[in-house]
N, C-alpha and C positions, 0 to 999 in steps of 0.2 A: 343632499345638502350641498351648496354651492359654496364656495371657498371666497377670499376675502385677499384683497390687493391690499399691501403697506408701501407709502410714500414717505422716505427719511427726508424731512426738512433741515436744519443747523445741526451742525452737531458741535460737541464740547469736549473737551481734551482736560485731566484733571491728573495732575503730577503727583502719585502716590508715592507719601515720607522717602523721595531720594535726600538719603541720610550718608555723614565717613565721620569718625570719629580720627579726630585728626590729630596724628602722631610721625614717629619718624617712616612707619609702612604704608602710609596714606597722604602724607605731604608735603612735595617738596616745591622749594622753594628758588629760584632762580633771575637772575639779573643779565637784560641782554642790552643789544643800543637802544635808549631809548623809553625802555620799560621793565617789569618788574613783572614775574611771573609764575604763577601758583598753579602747581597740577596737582587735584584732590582725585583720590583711586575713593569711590560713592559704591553704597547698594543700596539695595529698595526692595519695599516691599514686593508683593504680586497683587496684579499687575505694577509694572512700573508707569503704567498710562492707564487712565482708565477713560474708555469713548462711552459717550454716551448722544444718543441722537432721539431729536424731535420728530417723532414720528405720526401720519394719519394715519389712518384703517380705513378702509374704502369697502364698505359691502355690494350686495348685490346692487344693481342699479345707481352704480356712485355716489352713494351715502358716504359721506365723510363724518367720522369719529375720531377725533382727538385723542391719542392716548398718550399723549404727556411724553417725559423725557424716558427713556429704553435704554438701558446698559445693553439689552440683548442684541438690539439693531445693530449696531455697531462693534468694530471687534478694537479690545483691549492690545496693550504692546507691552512687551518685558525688554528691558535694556537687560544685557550680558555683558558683565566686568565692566560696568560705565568708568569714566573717566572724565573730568572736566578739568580744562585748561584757561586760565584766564588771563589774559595780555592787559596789563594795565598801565596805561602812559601816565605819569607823573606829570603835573605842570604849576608852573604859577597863576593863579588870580592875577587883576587888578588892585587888589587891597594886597598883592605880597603875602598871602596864604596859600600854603598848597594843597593843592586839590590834586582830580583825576580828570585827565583832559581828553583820555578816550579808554576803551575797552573793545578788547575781542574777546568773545565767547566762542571755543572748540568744546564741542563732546563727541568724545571718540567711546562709541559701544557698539557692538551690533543687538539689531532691534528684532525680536520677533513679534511678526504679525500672526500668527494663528488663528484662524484657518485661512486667512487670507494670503498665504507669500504667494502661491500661484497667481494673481494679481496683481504682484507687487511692479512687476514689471509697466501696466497698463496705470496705475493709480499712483504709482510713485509715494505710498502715504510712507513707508519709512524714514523717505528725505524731508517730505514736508512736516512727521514731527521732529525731528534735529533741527529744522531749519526755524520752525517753531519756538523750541525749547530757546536753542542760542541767542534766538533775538530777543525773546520776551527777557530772560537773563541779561542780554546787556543791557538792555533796557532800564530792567532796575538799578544794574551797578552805574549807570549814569543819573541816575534821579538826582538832585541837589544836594537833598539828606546825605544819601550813602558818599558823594565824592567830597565830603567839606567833612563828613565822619573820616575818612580813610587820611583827608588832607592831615586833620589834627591826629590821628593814629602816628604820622608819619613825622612831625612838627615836632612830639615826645618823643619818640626815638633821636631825632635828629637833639633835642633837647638835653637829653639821659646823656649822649656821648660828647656833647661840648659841655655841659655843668653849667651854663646858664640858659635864661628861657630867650624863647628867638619871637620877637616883634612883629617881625615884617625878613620876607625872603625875595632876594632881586632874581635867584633865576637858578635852577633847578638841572643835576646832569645825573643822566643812569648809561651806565653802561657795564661790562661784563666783570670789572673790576669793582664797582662799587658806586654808590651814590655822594654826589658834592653838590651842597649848597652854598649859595654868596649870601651871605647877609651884608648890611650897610655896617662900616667902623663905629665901634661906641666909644 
């Protein structure tokens, strides 16, 4: 009986439930120049990655056979004590609403590959899913929804502590002391 060649065409990357139930052991919270910054200690299920890839089948004589998407092709990854760190710059709108005018995403975990780390050196895949993760992450925390959601998060707070509601904001400061808005004289 002759044996049969497999060709991995795309593969796909699927971020299994990294979950932190967020308290004083899992959240903290911090203000430096410029930005406002949340480090959440996450776990996850197993895998914390799950790969799955597009693969052919090639029999004898290069017959190609389709067989669809394969968890087995491709090897899964487990973060260890994840950690994500998010940098989030404060700003004013045009309309004098505050938003999010930038974000960095850090996750600090280490990742196992099994049975691949002997490889890891020539494939680099541990960096490319970090490098993955963080940007698809910032990504979302810049969508419009989430930075005009976080703006108004941040508009009631600023609200709650002066006792009346704020209009319009002329210009926005963070630094390791605290947060200062200008609003216009009423």
């Amino acid at each position: 009986m002759m044996g049969s060649v497999s060709v991995i065409l795309p593969i796909r990357l699927k971020v299994n439930n990294l979950n932190s139930t967020l308290g004083v052991g899992t959240l903290q919270a911090t203000l430096e120049d410029g930005a406002f910054v949340l480090t959440i200690q996450l776990s996850s299920d197993i895998p914390s990655i799950k790969c799955e890839a597009h693969t052919l089948s090639f029999l004898p004589f290069g017959i190609p056979i389709d067989v669809g998407w394969r968890d087995e092709t491709c090897p899964d990854a487990q973060f260890i004590d994840p950690s994500l760190r998010l940098r989030l710059v404060p700003g004013v709108d045009s309309n004098g609403k505050i938003t999010i005018d930038d974000a960095t995403v850090t996750l600090d975990t280490k990742i196992d590959v099994s049975p691949i780390n002997f490889l890891e050196e020539q494939l680099k895949f541990k960096q490319r899913i970090k490098d993955g993760f963080e940007s698809q992450l910032r990504d979302k925390l810049l969508e419009p929804d989430f930075r005009s959601g976080l703006g108004t998060a941040l508009t009631r707070l600023f609200e709650t502590e002066r006792a009346k509601p704020i209009d319009k904001v002329l210009s926005l400061r963070v630094d390791p002391t605290g947060m200062v808005i200008e609003v216009p004289r009423q």
